[in-house]
N, CA, C and O atoms as CSV, one atom per row, in Angstrom:
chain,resi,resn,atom,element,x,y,z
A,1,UNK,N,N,0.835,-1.184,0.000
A,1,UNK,CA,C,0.000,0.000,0.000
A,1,UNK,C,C,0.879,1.248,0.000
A,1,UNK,O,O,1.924,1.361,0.642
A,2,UNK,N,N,0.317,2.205,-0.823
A,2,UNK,CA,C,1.476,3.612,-0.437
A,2,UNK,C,C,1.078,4.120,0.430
A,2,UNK,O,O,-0.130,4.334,0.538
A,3,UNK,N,N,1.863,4.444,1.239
A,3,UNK,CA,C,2.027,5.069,2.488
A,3,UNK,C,C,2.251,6.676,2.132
A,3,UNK,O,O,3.404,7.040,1.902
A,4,UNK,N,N,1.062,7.744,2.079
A,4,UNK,CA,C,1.315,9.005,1.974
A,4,UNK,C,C,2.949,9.567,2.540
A,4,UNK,O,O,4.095,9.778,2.145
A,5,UNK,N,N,2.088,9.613,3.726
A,5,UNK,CA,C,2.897,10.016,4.948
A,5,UNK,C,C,3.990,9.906,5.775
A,5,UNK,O,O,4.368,10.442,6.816
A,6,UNK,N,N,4.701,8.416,4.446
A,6,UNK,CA,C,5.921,7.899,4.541
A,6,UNK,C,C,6.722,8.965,3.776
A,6,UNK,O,O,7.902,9.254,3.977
A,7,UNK,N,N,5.876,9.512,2.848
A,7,UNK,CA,C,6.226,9.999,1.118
A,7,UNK,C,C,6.631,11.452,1.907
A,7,UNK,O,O,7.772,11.876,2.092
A,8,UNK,N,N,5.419,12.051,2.292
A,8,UNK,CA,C,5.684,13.272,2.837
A,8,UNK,C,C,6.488,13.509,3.713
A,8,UNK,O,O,6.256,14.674,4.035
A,9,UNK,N,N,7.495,13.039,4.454
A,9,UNK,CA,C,8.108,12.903,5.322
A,9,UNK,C,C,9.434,13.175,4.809
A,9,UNK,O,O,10.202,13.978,5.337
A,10,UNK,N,N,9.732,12.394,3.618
A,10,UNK,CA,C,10.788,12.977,2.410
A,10,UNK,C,C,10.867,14.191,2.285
A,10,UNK,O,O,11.931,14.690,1.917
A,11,UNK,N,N,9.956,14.828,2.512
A,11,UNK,CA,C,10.056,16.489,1.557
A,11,UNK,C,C,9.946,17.521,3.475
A,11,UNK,O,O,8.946,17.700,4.170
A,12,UNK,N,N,11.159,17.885,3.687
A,12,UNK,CA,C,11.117,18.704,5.251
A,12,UNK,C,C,9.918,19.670,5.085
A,12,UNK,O,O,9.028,19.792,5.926
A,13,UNK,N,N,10.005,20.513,3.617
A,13,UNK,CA,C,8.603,21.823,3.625
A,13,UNK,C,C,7.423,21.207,3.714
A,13,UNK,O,O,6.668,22.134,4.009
A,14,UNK,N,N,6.772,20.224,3.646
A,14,UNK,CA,C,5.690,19.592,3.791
A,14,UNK,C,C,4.989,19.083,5.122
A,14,UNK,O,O,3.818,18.740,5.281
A,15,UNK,N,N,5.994,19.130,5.996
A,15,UNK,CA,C,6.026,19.072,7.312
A,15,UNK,C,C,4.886,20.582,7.972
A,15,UNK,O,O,4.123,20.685,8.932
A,16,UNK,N,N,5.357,21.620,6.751
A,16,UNK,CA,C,5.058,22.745,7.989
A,16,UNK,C,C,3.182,22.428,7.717
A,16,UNK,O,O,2.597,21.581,7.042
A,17,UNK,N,N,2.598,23.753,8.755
A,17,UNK,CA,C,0.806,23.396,8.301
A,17,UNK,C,C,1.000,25.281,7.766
A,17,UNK,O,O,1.910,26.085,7.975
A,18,UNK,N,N,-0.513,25.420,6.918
A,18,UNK,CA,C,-0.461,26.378,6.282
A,18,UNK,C,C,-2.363,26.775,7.081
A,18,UNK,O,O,-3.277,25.956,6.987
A,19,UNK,N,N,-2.493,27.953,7.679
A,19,UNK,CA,C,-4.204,27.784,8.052
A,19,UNK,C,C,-4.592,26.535,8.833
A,19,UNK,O,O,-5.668,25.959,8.673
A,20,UNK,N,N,-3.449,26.076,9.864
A,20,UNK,CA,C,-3.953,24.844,10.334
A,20,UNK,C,C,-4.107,23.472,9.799
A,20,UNK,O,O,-4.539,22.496,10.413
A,21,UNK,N,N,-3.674,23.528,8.512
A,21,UNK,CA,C,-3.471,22.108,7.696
A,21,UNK,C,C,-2.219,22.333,7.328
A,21,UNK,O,O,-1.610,23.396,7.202
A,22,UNK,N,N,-1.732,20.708,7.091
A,22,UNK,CA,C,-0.819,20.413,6.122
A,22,UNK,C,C,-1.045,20.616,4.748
A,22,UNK,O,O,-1.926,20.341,3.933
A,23,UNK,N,N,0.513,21.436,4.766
A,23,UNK,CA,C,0.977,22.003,3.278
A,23,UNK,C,C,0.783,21.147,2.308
A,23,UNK,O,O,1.388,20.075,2.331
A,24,UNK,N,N,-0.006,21.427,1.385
A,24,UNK,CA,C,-0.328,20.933,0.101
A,24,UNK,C,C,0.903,21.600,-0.897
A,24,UNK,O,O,1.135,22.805,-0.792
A,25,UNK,N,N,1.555,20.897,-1.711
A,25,UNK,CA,C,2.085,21.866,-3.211
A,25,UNK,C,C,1.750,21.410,-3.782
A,25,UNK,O,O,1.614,20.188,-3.707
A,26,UNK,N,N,1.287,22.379,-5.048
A,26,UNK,CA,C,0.541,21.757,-6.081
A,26,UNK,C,C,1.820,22.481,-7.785
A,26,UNK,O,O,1.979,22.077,-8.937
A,27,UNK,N,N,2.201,23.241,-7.253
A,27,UNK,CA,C,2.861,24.611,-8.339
A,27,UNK,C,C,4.387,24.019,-8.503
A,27,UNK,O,O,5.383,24.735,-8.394
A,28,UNK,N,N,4.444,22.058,-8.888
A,28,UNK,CA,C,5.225,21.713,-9.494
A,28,UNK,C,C,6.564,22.419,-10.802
A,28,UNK,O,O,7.781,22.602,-10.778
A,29,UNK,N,N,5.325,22.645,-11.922
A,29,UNK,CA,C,5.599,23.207,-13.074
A,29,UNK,C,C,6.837,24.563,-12.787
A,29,UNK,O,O,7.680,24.916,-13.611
A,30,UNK,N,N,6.646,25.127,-11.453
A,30,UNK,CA,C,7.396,26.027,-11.973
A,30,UNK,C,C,8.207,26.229,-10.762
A,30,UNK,O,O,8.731,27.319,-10.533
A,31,UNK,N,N,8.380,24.786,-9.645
A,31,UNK,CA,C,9.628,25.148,-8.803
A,31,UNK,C,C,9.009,23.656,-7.959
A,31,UNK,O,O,8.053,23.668,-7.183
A,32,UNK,N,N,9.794,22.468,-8.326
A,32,UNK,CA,C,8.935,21.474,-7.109
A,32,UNK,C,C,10.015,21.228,-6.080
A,32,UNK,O,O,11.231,21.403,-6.150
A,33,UNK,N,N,9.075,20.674,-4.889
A,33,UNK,CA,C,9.925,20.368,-3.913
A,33,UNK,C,C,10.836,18.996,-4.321
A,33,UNK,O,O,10.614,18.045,-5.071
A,34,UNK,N,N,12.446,19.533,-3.085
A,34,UNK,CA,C,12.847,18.515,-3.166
A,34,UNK,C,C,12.892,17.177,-1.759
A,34,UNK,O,O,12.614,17.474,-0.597
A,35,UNK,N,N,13.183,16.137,-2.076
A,35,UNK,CA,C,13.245,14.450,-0.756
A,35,UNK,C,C,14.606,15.046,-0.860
A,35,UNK,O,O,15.272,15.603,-1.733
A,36,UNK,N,N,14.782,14.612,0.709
A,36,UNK,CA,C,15.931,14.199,1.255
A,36,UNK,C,C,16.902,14.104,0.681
A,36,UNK,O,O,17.834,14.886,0.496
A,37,UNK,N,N,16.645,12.801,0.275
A,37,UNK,CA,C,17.526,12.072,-0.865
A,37,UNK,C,C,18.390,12.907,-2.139
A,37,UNK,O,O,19.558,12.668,-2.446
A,38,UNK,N,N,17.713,13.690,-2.629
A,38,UNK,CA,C,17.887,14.642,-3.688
A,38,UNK,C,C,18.912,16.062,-3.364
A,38,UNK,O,O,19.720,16.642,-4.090
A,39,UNK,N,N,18.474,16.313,-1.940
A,39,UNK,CA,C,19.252,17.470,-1.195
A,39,UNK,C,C,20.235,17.116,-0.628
A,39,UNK,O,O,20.965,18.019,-0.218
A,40,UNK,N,N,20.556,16.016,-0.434
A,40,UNK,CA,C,21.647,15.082,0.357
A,40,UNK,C,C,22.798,14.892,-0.931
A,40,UNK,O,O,23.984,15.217,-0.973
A,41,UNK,N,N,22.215,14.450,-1.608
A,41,UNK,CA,C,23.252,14.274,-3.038
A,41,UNK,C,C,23.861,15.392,-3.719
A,41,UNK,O,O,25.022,15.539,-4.100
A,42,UNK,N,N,22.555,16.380,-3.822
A,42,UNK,CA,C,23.098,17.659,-4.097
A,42,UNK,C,C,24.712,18.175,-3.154
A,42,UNK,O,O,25.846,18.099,-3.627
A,43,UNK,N,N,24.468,18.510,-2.230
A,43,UNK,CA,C,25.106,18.666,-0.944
A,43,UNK,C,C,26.571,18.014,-1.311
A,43,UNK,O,O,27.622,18.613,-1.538
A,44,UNK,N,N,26.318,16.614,-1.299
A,44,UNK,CA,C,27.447,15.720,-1.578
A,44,UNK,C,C,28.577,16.164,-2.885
A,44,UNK,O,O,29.805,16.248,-2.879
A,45,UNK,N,N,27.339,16.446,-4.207
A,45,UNK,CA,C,28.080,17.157,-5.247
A,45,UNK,C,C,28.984,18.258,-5.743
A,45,UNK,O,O,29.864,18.408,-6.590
A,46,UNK,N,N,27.979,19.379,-4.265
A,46,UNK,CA,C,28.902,20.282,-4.254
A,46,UNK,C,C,29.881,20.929,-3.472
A,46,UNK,O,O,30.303,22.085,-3.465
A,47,UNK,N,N,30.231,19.586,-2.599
A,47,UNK,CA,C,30.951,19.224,-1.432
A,47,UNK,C,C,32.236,18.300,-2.294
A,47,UNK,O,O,33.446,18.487,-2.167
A,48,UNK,N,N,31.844,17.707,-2.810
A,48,UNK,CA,C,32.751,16.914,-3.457
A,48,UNK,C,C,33.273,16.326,-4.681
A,48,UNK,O,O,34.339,15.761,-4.924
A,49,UNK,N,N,32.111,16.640,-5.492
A,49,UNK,CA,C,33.048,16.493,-7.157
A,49,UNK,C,C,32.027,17.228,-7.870
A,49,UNK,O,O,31.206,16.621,-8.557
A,50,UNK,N,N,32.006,19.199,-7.702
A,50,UNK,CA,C,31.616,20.095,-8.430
A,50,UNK,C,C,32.522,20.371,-9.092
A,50,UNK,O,O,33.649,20.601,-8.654
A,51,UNK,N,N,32.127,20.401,-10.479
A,51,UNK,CA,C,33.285,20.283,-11.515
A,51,UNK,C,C,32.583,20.248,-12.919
A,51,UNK,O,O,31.869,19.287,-13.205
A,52,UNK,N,N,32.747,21.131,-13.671
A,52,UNK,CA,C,31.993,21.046,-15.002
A,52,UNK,C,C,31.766,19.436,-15.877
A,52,UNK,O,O,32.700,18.693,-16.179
A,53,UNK,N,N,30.579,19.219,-16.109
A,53,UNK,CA,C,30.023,18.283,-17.135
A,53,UNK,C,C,30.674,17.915,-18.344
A,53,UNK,O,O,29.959,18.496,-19.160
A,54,UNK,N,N,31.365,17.462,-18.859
A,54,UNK,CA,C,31.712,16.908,-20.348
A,54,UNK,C,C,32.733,18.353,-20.738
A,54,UNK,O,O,32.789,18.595,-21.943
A,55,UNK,N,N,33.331,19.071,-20.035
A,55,UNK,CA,C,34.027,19.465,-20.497
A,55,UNK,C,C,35.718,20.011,-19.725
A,55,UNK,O,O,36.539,20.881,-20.016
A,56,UNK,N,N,35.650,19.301,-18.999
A,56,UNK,CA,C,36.957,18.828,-18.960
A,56,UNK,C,C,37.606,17.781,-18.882
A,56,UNK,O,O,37.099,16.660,-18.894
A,57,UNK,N,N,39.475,18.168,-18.742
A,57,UNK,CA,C,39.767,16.719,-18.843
A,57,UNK,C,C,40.684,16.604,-17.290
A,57,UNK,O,O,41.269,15.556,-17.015
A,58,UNK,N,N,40.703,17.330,-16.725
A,58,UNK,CA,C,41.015,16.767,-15.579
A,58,UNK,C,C,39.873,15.771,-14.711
A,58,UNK,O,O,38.815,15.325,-15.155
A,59,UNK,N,N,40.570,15.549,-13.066
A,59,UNK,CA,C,40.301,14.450,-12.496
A,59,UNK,C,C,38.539,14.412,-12.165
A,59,UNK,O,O,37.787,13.577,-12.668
A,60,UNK,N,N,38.171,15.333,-11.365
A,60,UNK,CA,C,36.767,16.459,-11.081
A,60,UNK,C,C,35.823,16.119,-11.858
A,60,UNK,O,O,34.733,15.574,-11.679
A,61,UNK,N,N,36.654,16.706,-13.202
A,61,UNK,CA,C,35.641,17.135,-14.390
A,61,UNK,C,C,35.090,15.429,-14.793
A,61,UNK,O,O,33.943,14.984,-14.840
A,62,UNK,N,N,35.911,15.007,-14.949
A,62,UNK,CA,C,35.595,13.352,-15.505
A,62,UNK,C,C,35.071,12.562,-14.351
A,62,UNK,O,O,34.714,11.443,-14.721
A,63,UNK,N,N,34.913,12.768,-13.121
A,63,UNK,CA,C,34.193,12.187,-11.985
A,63,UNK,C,C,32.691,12.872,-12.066
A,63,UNK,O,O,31.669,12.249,-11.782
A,64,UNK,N,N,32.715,14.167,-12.472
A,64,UNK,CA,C,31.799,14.799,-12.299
A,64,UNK,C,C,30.531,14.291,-13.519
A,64,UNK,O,O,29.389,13.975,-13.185
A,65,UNK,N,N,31.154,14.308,-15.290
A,65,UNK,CA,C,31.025,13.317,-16.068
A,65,UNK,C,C,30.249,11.883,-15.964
A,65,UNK,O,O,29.348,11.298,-16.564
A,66,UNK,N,N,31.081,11.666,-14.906
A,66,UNK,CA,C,30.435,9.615,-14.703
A,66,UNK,C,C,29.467,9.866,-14.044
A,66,UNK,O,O,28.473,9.749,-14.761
A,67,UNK,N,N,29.135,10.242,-12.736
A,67,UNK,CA,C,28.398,10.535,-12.341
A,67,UNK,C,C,27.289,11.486,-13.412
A,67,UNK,O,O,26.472,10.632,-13.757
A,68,UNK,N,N,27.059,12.237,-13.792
A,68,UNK,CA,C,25.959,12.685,-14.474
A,68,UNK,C,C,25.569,11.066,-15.425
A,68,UNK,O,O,24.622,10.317,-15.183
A,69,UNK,N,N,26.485,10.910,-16.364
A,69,UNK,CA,C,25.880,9.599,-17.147
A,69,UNK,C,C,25.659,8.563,-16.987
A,69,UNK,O,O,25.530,7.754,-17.906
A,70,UNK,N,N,25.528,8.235,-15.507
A,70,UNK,CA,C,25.326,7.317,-14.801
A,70,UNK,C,C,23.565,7.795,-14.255
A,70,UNK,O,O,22.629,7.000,-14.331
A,71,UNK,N,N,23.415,9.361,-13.676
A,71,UNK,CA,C,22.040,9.305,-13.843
A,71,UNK,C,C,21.398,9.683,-14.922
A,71,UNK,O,O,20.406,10.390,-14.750
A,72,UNK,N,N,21.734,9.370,-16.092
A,72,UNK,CA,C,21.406,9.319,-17.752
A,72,UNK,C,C,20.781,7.864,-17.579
A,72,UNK,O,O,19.630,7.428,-17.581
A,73,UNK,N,N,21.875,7.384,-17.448
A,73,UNK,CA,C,20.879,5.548,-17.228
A,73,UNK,C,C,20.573,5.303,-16.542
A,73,UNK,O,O,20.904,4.119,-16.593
A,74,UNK,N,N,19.905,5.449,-15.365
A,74,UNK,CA,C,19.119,5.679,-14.498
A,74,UNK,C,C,18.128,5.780,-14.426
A,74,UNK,O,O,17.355,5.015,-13.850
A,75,UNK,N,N,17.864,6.827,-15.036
A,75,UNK,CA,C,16.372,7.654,-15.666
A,75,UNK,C,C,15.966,6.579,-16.865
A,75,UNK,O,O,14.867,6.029,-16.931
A,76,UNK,N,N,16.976,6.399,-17.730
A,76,UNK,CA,C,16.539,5.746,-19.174
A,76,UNK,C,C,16.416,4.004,-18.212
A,76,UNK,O,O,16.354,3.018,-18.946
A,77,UNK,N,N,16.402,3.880,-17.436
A,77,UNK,CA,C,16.011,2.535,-16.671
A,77,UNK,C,C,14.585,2.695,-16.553
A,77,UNK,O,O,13.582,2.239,-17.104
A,78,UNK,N,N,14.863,3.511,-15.631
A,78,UNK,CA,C,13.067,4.165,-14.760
A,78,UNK,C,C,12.265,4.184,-16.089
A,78,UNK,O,O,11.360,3.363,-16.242
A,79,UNK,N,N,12.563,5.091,-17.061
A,79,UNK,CA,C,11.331,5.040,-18.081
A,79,UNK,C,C,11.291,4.160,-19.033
A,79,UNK,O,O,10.283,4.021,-19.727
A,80,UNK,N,N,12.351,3.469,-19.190
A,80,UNK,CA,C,12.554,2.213,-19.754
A,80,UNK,C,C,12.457,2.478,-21.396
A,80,UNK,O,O,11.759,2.068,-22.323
A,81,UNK,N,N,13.484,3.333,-21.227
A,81,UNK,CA,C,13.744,3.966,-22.772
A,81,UNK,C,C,15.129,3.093,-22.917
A,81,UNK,O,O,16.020,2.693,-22.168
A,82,UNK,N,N,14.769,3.024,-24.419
A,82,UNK,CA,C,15.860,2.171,-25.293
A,82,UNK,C,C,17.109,2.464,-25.548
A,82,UNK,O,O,17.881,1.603,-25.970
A,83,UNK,N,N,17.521,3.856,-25.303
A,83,UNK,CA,C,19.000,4.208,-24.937
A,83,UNK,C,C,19.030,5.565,-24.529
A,83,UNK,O,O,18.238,6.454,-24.843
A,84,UNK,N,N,19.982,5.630,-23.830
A,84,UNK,CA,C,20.535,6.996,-22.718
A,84,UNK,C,C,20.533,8.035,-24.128
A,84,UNK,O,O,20.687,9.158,-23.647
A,85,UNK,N,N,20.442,8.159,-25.470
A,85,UNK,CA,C,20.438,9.475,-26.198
A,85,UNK,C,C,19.481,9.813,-26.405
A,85,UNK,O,O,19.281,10.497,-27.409
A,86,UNK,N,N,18.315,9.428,-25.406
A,86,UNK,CA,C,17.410,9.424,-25.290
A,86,UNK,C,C,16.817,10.783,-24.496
A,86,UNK,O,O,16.042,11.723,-24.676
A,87,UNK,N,N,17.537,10.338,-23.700
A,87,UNK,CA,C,17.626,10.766,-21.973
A,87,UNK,C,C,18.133,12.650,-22.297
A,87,UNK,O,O,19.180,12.809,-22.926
A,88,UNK,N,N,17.415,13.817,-21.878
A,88,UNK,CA,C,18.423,15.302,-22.209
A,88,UNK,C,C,17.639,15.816,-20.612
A,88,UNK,O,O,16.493,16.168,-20.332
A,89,UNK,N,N,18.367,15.718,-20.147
A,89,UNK,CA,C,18.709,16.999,-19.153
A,89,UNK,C,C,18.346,18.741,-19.357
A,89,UNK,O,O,19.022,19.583,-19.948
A,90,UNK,N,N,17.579,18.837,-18.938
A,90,UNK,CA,C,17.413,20.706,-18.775
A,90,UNK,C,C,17.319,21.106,-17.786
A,90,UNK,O,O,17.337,20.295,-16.860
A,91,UNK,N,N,17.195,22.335,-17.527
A,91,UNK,CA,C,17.385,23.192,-16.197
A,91,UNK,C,C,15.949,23.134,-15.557
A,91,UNK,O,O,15.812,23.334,-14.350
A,92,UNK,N,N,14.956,22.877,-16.317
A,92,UNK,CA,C,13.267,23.245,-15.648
A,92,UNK,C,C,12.531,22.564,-16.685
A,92,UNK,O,O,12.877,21.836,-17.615
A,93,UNK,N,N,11.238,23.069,-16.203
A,93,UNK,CA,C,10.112,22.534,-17.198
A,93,UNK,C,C,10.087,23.800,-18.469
A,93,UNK,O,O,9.539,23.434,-19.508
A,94,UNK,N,N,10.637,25.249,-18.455
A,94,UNK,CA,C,10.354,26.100,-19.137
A,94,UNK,C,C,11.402,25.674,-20.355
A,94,UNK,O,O,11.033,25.930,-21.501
A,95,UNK,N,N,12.274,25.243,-20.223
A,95,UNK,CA,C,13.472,25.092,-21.046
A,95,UNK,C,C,13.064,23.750,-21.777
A,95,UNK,O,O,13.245,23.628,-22.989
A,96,UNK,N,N,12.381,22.518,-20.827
A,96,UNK,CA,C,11.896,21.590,-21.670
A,96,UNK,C,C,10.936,21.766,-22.767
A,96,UNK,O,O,11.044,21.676,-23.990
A,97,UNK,N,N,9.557,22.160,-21.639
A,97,UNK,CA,C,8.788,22.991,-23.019
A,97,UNK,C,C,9.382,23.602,-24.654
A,97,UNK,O,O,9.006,23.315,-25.791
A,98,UNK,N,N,10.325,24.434,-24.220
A,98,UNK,CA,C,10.734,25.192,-25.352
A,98,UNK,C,C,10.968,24.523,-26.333
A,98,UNK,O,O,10.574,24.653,-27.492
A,99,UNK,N,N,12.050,23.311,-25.569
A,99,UNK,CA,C,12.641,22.713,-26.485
A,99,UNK,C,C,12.175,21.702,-27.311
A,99,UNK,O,O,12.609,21.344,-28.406
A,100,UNK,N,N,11.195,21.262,-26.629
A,100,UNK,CA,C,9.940,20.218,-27.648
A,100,UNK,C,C,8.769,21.063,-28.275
A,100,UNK,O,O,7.980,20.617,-29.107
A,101,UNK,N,N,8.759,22.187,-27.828
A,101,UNK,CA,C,7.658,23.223,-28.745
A,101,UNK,C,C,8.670,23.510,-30.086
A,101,UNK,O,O,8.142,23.682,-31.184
A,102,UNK,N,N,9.638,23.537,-29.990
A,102,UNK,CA,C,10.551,24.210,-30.853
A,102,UNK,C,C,11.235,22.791,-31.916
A,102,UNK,O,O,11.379,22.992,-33.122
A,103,UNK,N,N,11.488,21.852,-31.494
A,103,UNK,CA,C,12.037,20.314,-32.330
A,103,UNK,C,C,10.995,19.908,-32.820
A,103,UNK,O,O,11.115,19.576,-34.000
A,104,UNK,N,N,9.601,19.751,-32.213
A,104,UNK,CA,C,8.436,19.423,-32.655
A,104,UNK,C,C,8.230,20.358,-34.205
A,104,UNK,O,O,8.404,20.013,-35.374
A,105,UNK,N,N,7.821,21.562,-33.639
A,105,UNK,CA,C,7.801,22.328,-35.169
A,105,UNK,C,C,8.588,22.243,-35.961
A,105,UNK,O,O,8.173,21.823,-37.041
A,106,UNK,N,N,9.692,22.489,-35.891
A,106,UNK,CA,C,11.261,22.272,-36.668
A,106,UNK,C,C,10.439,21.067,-37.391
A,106,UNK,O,O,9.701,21.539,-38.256
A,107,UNK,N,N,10.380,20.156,-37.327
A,107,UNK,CA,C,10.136,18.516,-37.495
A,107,UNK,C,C,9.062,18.494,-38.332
A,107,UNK,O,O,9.034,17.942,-39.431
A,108,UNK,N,N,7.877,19.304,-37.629
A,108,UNK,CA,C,6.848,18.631,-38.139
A,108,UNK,C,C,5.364,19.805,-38.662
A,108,UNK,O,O,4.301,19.445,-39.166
A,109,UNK,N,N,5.721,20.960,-38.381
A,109,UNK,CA,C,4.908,22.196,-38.868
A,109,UNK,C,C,5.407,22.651,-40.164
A,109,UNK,O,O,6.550,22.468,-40.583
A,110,UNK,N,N,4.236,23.398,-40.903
A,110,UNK,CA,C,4.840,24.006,-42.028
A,110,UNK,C,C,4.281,25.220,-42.311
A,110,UNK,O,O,3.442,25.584,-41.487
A,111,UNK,N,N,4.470,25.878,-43.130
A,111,UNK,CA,C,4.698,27.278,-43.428
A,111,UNK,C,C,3.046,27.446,-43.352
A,111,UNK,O,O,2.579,26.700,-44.213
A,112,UNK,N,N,1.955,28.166,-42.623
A,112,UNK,CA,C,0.568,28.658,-42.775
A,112,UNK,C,C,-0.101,27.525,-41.921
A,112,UNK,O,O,-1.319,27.412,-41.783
A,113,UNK,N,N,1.042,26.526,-41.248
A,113,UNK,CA,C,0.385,25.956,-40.577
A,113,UNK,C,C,-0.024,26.708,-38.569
A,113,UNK,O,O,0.545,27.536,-37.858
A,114,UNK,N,N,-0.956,26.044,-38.438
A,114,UNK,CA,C,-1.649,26.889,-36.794
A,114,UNK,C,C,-1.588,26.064,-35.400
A,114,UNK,O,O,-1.882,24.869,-35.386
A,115,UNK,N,N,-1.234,26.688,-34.344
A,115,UNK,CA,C,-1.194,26.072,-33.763
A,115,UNK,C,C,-2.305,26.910,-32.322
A,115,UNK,O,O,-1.898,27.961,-31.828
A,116,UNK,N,N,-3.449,26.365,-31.896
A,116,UNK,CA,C,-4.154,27.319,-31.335
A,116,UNK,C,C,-4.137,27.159,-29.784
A,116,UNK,O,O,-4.637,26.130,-29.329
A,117,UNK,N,N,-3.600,28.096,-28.916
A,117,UNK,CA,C,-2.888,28.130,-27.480
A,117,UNK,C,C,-4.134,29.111,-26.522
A,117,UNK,O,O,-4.691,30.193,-26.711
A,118,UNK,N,N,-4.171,28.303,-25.692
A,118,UNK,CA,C,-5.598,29.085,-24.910
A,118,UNK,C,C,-4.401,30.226,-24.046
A,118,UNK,O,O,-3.194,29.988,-24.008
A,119,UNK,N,N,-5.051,31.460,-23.405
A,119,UNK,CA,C,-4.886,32.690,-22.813
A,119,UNK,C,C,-4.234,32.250,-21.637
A,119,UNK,O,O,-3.284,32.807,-21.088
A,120,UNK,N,N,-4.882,31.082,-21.243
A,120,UNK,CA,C,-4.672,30.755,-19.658
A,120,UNK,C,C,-3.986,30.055,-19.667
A,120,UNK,O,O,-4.027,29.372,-18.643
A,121,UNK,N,N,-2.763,29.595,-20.793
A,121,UNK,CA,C,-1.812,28.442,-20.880
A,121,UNK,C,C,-0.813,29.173,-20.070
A,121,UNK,O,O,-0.835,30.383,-19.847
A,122,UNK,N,N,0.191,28.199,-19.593
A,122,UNK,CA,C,1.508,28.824,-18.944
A,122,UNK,C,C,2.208,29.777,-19.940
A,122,UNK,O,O,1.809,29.777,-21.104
A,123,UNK,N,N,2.988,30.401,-19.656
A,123,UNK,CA,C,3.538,31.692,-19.969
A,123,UNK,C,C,4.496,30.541,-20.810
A,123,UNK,O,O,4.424,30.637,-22.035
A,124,UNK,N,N,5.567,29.242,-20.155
A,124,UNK,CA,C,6.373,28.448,-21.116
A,124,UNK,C,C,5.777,27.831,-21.927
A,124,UNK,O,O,6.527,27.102,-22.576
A,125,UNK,N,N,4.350,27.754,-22.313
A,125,UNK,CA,C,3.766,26.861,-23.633
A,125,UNK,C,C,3.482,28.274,-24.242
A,125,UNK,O,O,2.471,28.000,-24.889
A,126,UNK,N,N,3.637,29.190,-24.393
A,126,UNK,CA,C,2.717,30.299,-25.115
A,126,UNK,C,C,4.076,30.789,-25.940
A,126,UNK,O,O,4.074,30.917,-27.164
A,127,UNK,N,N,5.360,31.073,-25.012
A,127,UNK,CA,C,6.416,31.855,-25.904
A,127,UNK,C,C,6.676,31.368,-27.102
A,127,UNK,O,O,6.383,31.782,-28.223
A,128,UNK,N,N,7.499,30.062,-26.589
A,128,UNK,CA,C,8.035,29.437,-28.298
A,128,UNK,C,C,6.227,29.462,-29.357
A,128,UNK,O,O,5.782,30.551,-28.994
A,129,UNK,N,N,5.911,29.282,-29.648
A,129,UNK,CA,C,4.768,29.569,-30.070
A,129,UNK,C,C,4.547,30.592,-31.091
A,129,UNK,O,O,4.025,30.627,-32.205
A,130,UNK,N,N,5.269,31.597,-30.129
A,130,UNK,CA,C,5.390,33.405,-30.865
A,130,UNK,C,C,6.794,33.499,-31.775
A,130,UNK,O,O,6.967,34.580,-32.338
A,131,UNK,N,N,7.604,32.676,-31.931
A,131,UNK,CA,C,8.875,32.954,-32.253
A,131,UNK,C,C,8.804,31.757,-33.594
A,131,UNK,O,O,9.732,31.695,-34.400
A,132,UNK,N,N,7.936,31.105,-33.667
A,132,UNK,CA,C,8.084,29.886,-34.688
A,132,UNK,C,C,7.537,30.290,-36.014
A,132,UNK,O,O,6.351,30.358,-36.338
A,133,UNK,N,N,9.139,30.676,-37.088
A,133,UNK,CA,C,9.009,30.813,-38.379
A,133,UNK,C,C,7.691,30.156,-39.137
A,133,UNK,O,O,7.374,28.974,-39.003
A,134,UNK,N,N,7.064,30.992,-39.851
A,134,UNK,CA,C,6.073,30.221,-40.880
A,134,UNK,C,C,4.605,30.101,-40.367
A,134,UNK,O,O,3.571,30.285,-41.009
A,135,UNK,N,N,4.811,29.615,-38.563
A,135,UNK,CA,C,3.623,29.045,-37.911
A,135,UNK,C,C,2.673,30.579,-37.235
A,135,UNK,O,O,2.970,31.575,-36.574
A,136,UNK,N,N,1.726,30.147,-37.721
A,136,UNK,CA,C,0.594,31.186,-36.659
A,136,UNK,C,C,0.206,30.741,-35.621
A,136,UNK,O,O,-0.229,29.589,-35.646
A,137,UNK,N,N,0.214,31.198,-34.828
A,137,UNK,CA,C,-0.409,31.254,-32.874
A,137,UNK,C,C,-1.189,31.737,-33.000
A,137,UNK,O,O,-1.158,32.934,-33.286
A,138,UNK,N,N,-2.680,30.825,-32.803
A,138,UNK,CA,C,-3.580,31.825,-32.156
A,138,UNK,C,C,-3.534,31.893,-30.396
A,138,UNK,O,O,-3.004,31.061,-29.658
A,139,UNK,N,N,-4.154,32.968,-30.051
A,139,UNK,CA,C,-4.276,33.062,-28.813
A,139,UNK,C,C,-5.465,33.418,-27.915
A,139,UNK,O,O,-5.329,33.443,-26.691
């Protein structure tokens, strides 16, 4: 059985009450909490092998390296995707958005083609939208 309250226990801000209840978050999309687990590692990373990604060649940099492409396959485990070039890393959900609003069209829109975006969409589904050669946004 899942155990909520095992779950919530992971996340310290969830602990607090807000109006006498426990804190609900719901506003994922644009900052989610982090478990333990996640802040602990962090911590660890930049305690101990902070060091640029794929671009160096010292000792750091290439520890720092394995470790990232190690949680490349990781993830491509969890979703049970067919290979780690699979797998891209971004900074947020705004940068993901972009980047599949933007490869998607590249790919697969064409010149007078429409793509129609409600008012009340997030601010990251609406931009790329406005910037895409050929394509009309309605709004």
């Amino acid at each position: 059985m899942y155990d909520i309250y095992k779950v919530r226990a992971d996340f310290p801000i969830l602990s607090r009450t807000v109006y006498g209840k426990p804190l609900v978050y719901l506003d994922n999309a644009a900052t989610t909490q982090k478990p333990l687990c996640v802040l602990d590692a962090m911590r660890d990373e930049y305690l101990n092998v902070n060091a640029n990604v794929h671009r160096g060649i010292h000792w750091l940099s290439q520890q720092a390296t394995d470790l990232h492409e190690a949680a490349r396959e990781t993830v491509r485990k969890f979703i049970n995707a067919r290979s780690t070039a699979e797998i891209v890393f971004t900074r947020g959900t705004t940068e993901s958005l972009n980047l599949v609003a933007s490869s998607f069209c590249e790919g697969f829109m064409q010149e007078g083609d429409e793509i129609i975006v409600s008012n009340v969409e997030h601010h990251s589904n609406i931009v790329p939208c406005k910037f895409l050669p050929g394509v009309v946004a309605l709004f």
